[in-house]
N, C-alpha and C positions, 0 to 999 in steps of 0.2 A: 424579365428583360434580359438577353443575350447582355454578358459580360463583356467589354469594351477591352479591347485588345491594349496591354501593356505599348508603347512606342521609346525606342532606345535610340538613341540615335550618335552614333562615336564618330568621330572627329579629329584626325590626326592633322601634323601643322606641316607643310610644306614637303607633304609626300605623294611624288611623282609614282604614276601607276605602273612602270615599269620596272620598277625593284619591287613586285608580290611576285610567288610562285605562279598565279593563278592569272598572271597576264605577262608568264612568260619568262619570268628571271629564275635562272637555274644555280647561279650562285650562291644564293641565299635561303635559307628557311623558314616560310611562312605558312607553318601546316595548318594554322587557323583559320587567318584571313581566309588561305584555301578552302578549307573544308567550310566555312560559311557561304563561301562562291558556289560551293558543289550542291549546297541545301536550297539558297537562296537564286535570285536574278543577279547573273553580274553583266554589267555594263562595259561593253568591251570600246566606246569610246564615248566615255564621261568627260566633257572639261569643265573650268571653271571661268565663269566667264572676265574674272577680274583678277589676272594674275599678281595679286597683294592681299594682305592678310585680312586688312581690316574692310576693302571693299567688295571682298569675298563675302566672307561673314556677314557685314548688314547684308548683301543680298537673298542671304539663306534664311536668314530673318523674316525678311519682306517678300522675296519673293519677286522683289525688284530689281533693276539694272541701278549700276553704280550711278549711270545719268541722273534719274529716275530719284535716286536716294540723296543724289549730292555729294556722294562720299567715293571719291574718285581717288584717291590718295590715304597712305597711313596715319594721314596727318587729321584726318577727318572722321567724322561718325555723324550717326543718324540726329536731327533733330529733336531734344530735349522736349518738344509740342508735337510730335510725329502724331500721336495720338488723337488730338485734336485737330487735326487734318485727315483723320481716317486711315489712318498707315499703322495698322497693329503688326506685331509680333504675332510668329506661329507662338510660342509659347502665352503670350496673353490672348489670345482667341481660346487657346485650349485650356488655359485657366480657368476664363470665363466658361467652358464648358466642361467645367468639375475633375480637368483632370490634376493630380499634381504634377505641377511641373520642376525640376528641377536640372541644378545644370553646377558638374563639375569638373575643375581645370580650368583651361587657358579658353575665354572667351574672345576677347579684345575688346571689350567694350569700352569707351567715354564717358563718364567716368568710371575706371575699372570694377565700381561696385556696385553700379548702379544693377537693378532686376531686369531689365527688358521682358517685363513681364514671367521671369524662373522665381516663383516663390520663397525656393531653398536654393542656397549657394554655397558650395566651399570651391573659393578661390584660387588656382593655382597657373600664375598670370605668366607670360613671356619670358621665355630664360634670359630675353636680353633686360626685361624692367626689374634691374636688381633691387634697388631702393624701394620696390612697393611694396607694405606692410599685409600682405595679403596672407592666407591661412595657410601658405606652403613657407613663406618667409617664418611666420609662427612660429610652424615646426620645425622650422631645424634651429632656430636659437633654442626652443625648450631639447635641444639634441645635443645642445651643445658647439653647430657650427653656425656659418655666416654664408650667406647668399650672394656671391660671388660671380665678379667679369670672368667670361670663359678664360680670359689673359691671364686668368689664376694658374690654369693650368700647365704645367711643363711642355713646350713646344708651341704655344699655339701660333703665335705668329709664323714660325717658320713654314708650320705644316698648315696654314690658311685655317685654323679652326678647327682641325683633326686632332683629337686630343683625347690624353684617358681623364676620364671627370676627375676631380681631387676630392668629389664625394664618394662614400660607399653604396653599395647598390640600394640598400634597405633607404638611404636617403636621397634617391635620386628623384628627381622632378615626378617623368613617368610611372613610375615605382608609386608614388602618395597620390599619385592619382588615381591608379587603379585601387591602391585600398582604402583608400575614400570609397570608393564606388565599391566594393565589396562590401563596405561595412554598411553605407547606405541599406543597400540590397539586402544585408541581415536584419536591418530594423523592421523592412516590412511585415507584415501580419497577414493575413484572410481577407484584411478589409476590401469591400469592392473598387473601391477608390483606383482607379488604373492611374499611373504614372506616366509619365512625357522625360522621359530623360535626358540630357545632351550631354555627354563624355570627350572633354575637351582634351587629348594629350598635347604636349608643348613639343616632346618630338615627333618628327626627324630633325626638326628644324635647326638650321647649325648653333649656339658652336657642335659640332658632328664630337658629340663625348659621353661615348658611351663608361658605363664602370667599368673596372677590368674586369670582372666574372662577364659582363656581356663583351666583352673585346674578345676573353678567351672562347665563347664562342661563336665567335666570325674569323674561323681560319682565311688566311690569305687566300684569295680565291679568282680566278679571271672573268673580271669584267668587263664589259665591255667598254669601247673608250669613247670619249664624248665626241659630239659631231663637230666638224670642223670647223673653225673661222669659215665667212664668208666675204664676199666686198659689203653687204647691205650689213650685213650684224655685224660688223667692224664698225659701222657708223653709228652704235651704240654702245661699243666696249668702254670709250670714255670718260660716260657718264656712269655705267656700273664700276668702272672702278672708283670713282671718285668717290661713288655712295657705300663703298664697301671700304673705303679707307677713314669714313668718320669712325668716332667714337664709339657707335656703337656694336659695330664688328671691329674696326681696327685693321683690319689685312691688307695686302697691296697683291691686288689681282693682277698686276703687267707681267710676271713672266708666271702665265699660271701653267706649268707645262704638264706632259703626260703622267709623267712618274705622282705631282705633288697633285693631281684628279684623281688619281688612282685609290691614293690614301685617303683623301677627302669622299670618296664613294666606296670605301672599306669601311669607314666608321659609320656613315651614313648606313647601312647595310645593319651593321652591327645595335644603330639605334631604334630601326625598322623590327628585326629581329627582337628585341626586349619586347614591343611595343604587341607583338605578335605573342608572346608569352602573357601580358598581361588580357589581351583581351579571350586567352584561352581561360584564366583565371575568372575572367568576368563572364562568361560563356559557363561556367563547371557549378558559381555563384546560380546562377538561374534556375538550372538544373537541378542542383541540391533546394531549393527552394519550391521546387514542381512549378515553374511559371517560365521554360523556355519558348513552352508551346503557347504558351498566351502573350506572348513578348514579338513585337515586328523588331527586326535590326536593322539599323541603316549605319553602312561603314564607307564612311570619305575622309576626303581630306580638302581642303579650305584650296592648294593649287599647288604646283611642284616645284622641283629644283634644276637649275642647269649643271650644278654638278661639274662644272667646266667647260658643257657645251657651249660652243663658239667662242671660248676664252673667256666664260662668267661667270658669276654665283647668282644665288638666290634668283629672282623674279624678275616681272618689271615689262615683259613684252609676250607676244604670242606665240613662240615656239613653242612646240609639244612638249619637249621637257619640264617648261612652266607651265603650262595650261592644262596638260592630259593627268587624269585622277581615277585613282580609285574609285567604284562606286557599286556596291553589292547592296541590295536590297531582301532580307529574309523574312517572306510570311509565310507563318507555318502552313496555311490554307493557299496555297500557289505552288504550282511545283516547279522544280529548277529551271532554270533557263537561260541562252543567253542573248542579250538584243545588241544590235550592231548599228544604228543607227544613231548620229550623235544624242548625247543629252548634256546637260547642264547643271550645276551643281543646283543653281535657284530651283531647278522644279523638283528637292525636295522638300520645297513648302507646299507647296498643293498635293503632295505625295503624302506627308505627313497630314494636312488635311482629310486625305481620302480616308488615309488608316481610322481617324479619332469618328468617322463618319459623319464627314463635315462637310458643303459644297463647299467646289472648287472658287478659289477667289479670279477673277476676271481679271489679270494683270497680263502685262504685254510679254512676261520673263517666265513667266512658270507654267508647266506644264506638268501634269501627274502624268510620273511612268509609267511607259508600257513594263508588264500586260496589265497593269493595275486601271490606267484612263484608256480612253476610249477613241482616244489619237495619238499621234508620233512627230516628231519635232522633223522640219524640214531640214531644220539649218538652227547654228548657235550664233545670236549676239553676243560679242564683247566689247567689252570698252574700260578703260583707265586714265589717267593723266596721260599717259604716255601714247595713247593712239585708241584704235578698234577694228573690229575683229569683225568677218562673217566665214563663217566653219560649216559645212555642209556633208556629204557622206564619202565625198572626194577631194574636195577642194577648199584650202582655205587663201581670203582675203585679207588684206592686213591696210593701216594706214597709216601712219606713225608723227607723232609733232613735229618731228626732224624735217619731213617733207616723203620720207623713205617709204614708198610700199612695196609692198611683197602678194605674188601670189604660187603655191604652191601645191602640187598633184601629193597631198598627205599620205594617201594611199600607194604609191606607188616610189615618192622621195620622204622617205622617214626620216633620214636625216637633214632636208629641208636644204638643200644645198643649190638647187636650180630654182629660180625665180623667173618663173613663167611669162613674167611679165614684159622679158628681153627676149621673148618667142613671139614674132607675129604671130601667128597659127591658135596662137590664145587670147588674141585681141577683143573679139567680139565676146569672149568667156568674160572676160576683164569687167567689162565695161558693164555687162549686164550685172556682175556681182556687187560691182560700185554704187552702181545703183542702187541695188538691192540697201545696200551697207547704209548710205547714206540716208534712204527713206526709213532705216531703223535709229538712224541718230538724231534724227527730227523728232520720230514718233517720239523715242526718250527724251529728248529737251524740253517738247509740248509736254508731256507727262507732270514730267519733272519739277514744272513750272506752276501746275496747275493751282497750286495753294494761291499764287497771285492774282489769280481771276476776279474781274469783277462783275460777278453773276448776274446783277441789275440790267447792269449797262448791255450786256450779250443777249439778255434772254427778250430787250424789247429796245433795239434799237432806231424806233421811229419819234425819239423826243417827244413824246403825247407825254398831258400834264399827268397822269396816273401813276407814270412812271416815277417812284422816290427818285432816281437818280438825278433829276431836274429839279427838284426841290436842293432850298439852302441846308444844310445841315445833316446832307445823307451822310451815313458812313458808312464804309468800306469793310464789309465783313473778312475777318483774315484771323488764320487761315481759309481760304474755301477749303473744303474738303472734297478727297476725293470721291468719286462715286462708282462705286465696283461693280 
């Protein structure tokens, strides 16, 4: 029997696909990521459909929409009985079909140590969850330091989280992540046993602190500057700064101006950059081992940064700054390529199914990449607390709690500044994509719901005595499960 193709799959946390070389940033050096773009498929418009961390991730999980999973917010994760409703993990399907699965770094998961079906763990959880006694916190009290608020650092408030770490390089988050994953990688053997990997790093994501060996090298450099305020994303500045002035960033986004985005997408840059050295390390790892060529790569990232655009940090709504991701896919048996059509962070669950040579799971979110499936996504669903999203090859939809929507020509306004929606002449465009949107929020609510069905009652609604539901002492089977 043909050897079952290694699956790797890395993971960076809140990095926007326009700071790599290979989608165009010339500031910075990303000879890696690059050159795996060059071997492999890169996705020149990958987004994620749930700009936040954690309802990112259960989707890449399941494979499902934030609706769909429940987990609309950081505040949330998948159900504890998910299992018993029929909602597995890509890594416990793949379990269940002999591979090892493992997974190391920053997952996000509820409870942080729970498996979601990764056999083996080394944990190295959110730079902002300093208190959690997890195997990167470990390490550095057996080093001799403490696992510290970025506010440790010299400056951070003033510079919004742009700071040099007060660790050294050899101890910095990324850094133990990757030699975790080296050393992993040196324990394997001959055995046929193929592995399912998931390489979780914790940067970009702020506080933006890189070591100084990696600050020295990201010389000062021009970048480009964020997009501007507009009247609609003004009607959300409020609430991002109020969520960036808790505790657990601390900064006060009101006067976020040119010069203090600048530094804050200097260090970003600079954290990027490390991240790009490590995974050349994990890339040379393979290689030295003779299993590059039996190894598929998948490199993203969970969703991006605004970086200052329209006056904000981190996430939370659908501009392309938060939304648009990296997304390169390498099988050594495909040859390079690149596809232009949107895709979605979720369809690399049914991607990673195709690899382990698995069918495709029948969910409404995921789709296996071209050229690998045998179709192409018309258009991307999103959705969060904060509103939803329909993304197509030109045009995205938007709808927001506020009452605020937005529609935008992506392709032609990158910086997202005209709102089409104050254009007659895009009325009828409007209205049909609302539609559209709307019969994809239902479909996920229905979906999503499904565990409360009460199967009896549906499958013979004419009260004849046969039916238990008419009888005293039926009960209500729960979860229903779903049926894929």
């Amino acid at each position: 029997m043909e050897k079952r193709k290694n699956i790797l799959f890395i993971l960076t946390d809140q990095q926007r696909a326009d700071f790599c070389g290979c989608y165009g940033a010339r500031w910075l050096k990303t000879p890696n990521i690059d050159k795996l773009a060059s071997e492999g498929v890169l996705y020149k418009n990958a987004v994620t459909p749930s700009a936040a961390c954690v309802p990112a991730r259960a989707s890449l999980l399941t494979g499902r929409s934030a609706i769909e999973n429940r987990v609309i917010n950081n505040a949330q994760w998948l159900r504890p009985d998910h299992s018993a409703m029929g909602v597995f993990t890509w890594p416990q399907i793949l379990a269940e079909e002999g591979y090892h699965t493992v997974s190391i770094g920053k997952m996000h998961f509820y409870p942080w140590d729970i498996s979601e079906g990764f056999q083996h763990r080394i944990i190295a959880e959110d730079k902002r969850h300093t208190g959690v006694q997890d195997d990167y916190t470990l390490f550095l009290q057996k080093h001799g330091y403490k696992r510290l608020h970025g506010s440790a650092c010299e400056g951070y408030y003033e510079h919004l989280g742009a700071v040099i770490s007060y660790l050294p390089e050899e101890m910095q988050i990324d850094r133990f992540v990757c030699n975790q994953t080296l050393e992993y990688l040196d324990m394997l053997n001959d055995e046929e046993i193929p592995f399912a990997m998931m390489v979780g790093f914790p940067g970009p994501h702020c506080p933006y602190d890189p070591s100084q060996e990696m600050m020295d090298k990201m010389p000062d450099a021009d970048i480009p500057q964020p997009a501007p305020r507009t009247k609609t994303s003004d009607t959300f500045r409020p609430r991002n700064i109020s969520d960036n002035s808790l505790g657990w960033n601390g900064v006060d986004l009101t006067n976020f101006t040119a010069e203090k985005a600048h530094k804050v997408r200097l260090h970003y840059s600079a954290l990027i950059q490390a991240i790009d050295e490590y995974l050349g390390e994990i890339i040379s790892k393979l290689k030295e081992k003779n299993i590059y060529d039996d190894t598929v790569i998948i490199f993203s990232s969970d969703h991006g940064d605004y970086l200052g655009d329209f006056g904000m940090a981190g996430k939370g709504h659908f501009y392309e700054g938060a939304i648009k991701i990296p997304m390169i896919v390498r099988d050594p048996a495909t040859a390079p390529a690149e596809v232009e059509h949107p895709v979605s962070l979720t369809d690399t669950f049914n991607t990673i199914l195709h690899f382990a040579g698995l069918n495709p799971a029948d969910t409404l979110d995921t789709t296996t990449l071209a050229p690998f499936g045998p179709t192409t996504r018309a258009a991307v669903f999103g959705c969060i607390d904060q509103g939803w999203m329909l993304l197509d090859n030109q045009y995205k939809y938007c709808a927001y709690y506020n009452g605020v929507q937005e529609l935008f020509d992506v392709a032609a306004d990158k910086l997202e500044q005209n709102n089409l929606l104050e254009d007659a002449n895009y009325a009828e465009l409007a209205k049909e994509m609302r539609s559209e949107l709307d019969r994809r929020v239902f479909a996920a609510i229905s979906a999503g719901n499904i565990d409360n069905m009460a199967k009896e009652k549906l499958m013979d609604r004419s009260r004849t005595f046969s039916n238990p539901f008419n009888h005293h002492g039926w009960t209500r089977v729960y979860p229903h499960k779903v049926e894929n």
